[in-house]
C-alpha positions as CSV (number, residue, x, y, z in Angstrom):
1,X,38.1,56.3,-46.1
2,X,35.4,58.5,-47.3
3,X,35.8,62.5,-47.2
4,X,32.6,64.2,-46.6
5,X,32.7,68.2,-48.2
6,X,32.8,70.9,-46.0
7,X,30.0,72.4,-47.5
8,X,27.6,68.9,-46.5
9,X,29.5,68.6,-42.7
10,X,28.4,72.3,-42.2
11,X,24.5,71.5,-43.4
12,X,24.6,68.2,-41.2
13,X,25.7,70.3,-37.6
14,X,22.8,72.8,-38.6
15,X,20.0,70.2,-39.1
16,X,21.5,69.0,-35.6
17,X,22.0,72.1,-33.8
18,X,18.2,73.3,-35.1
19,X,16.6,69.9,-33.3
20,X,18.9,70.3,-30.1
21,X,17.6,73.9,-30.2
22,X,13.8,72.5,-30.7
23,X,14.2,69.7,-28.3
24,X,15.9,72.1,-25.7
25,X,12.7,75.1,-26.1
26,X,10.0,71.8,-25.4
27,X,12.2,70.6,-22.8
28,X,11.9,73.8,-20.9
29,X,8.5,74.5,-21.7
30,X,7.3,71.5,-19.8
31,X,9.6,71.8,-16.9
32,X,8.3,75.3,-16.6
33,X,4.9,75.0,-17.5
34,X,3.9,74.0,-14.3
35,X,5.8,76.1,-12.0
36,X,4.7,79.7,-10.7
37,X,6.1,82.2,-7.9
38,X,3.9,79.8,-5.4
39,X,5.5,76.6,-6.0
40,X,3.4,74.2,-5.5
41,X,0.1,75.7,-5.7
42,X,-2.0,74.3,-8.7
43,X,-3.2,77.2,-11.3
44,X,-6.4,75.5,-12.4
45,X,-9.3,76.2,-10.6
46,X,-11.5,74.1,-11.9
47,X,-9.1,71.5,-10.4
48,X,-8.8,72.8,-7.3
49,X,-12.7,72.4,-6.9
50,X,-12.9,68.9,-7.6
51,X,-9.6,67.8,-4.9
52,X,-10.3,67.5,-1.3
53,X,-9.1,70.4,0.6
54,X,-6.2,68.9,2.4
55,X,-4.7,67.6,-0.7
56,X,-3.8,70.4,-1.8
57,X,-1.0,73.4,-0.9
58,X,-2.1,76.3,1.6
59,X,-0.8,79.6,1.2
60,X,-2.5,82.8,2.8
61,X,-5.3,83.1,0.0
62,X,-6.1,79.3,-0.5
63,X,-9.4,79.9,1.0
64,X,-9.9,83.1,-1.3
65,X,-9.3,81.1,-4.3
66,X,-11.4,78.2,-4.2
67,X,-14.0,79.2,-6.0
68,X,-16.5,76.1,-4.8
69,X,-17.2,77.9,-1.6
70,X,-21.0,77.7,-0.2
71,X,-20.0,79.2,2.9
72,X,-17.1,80.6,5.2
73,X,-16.8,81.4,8.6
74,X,-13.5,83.3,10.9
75,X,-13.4,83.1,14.4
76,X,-10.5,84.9,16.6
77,X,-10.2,83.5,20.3
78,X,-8.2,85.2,22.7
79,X,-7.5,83.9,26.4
80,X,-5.0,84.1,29.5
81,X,-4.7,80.8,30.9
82,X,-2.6,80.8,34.2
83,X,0.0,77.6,34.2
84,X,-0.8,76.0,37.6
85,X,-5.0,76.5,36.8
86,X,-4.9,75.5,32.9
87,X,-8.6,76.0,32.0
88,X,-11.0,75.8,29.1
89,X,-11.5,77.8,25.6
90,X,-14.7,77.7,24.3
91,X,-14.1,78.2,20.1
92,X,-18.2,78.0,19.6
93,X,-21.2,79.9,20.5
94,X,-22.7,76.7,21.5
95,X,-20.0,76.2,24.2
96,X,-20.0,73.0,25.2
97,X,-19.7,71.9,21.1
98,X,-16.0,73.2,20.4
99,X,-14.0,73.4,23.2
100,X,-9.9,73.5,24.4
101,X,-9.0,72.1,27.1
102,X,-5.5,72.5,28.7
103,X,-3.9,70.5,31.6
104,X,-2.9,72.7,34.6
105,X,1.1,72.6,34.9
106,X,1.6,71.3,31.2
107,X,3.1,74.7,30.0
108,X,5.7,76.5,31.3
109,X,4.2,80.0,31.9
110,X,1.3,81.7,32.0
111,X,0.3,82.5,28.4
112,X,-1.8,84.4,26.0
113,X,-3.3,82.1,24.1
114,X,-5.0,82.8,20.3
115,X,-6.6,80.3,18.3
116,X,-8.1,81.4,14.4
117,X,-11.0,78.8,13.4
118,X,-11.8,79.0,9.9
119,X,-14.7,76.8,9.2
120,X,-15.6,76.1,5.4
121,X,-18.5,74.3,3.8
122,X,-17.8,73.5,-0.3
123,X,-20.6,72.9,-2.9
124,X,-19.5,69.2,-2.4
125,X,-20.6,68.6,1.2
126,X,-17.0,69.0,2.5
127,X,-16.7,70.7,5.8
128,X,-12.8,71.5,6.2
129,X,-12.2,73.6,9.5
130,X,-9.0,75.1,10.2
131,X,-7.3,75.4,13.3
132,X,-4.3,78.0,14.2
133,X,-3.4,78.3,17.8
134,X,-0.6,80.7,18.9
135,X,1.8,81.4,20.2
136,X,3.5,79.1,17.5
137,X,5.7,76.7,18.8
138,X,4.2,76.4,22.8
139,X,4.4,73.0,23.9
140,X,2.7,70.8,25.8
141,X,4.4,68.0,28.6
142,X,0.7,66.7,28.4
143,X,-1.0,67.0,25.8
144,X,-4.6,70.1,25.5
145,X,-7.5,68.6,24.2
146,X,-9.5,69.8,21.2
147,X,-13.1,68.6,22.3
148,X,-15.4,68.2,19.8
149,X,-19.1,67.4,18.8
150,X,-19.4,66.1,16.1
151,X,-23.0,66.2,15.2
152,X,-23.1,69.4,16.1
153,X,-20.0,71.0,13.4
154,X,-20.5,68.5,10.8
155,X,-24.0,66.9,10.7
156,X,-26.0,63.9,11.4
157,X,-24.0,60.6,11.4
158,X,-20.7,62.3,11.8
159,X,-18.6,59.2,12.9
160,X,-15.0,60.6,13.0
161,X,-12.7,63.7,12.3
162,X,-9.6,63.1,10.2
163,X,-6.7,65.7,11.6
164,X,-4.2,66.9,9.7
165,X,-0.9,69.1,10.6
166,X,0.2,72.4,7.9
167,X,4.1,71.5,7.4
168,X,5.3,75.1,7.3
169,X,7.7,74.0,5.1
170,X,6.5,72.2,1.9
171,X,3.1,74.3,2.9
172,X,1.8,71.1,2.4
173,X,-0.9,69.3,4.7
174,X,0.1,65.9,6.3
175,X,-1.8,63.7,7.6
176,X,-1.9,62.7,11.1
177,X,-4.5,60.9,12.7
178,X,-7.9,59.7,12.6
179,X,-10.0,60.3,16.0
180,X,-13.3,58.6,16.3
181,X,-16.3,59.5,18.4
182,X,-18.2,58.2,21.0
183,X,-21.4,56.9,21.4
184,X,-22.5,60.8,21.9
185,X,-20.6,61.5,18.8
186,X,-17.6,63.4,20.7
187,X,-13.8,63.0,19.3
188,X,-10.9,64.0,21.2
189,X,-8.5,65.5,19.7
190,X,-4.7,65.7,21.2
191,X,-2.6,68.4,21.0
192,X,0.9,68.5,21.7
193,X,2.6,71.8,20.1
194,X,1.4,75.1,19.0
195,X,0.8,74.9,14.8
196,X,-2.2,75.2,12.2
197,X,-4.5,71.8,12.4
198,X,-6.9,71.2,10.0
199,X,-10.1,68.8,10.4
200,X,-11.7,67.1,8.2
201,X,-15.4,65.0,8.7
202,X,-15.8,61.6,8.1
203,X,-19.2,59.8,7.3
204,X,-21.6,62.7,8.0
205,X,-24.3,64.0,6.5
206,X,-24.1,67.7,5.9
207,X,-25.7,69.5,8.9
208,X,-28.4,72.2,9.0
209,X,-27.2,75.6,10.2
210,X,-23.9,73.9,11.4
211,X,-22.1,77.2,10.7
């Protein structure tokens, strides 16, 4: 049996220790290189301006920092809507091209409702709009109706919105449905709880003066 010096055993565990230490350092440097206090948002712009809108995160200043913006509107809608009358929100200066419609009897008090609209329009010809309705949480035993006209919001040959729903908790937006229109390009949009929506158009053209 072969007896190795103290003086070589002591070398060898250095020379080891030293590459755990370097392997360890790169290790950590990739598992943190990606992370920030936001979690999942992604720290490279240029990026961010070349992914579709609803594949990536949403925190409060996702719209400030996309920097592929060609224009950006906010809208606030406030209404009373009585439970046994239900009634109709217009969210558009052209009122019959963006409206909420809600069943009478399908929530259980009267309410207060607020919906925040933030339409966008990127350098790309994407037209994201964003839909928050308060008060978070109300729901529906029949489902409201987001009306919309297609041609109108999001341009000549505008064949279908895609919805999607914010999950509060990843901050993350999923997918939910595709809604086509009609032969007067309207899609119906159901609406069963109180959340942020996003839309998304499908197979338009990008419209003149749509915002």
């Amino acid at each position: 049996m072969s007896i190795q010096k103290p003086h070589l055993v002591s070398a060898k565990r250095r020379t080891v220790l030293l590459g755990l230490f370097v392997f360890g350092g790169l290790a950590l440097g990739l598992i943190f290189a990606g992370c920030s206090d936001n979690g999942l948002v992604v720290n490279n712009d240029s990026y961010e301006d070349q992914v579709s809108f609803f594949d990536l995160p949403y925190y409060p200043d996702a719209v400030a920092r996309r920097t592929d913006l060609s224009d950006a509107t906010f809208k606030k809608v406030v209404s009373r809507l009585l439970t046994d009358q239900g009634g109709v929100i217009a969210l558009n200066d052209d009122e019959d091209a963006e409206v909420f419609v809600v069943v009478p009897g399908s929530f259980p008090e009267d309410t207060t409702f607020t919906i925040d609209v933030t339409k966008l329009v990127t350098t790309d010809g994407e037209m994201p709009a964003i839909y928050e309705f308060g008060p978070d949480g109300l729901q529906f035993s029949r489902p409201a109706v987001l009306r919309l006209d297609l041609e109108v919001l999001f341009g000549k040959n505008a064949k279908a919105v895609e919805w999607y729903f914010l999950n509060e908790q990843t901050n993350c937006w999923e997918y939910l449905m595709t809604c086509e229109a009609d032969d007067a390009r309207i899609a119906c949009v159901p609406i069963y709880h109180f959340s942020a929506y996003g839309a998304k158009n499908k197979g338009a053209e990008p419209a003149v003066d749509a915002r």
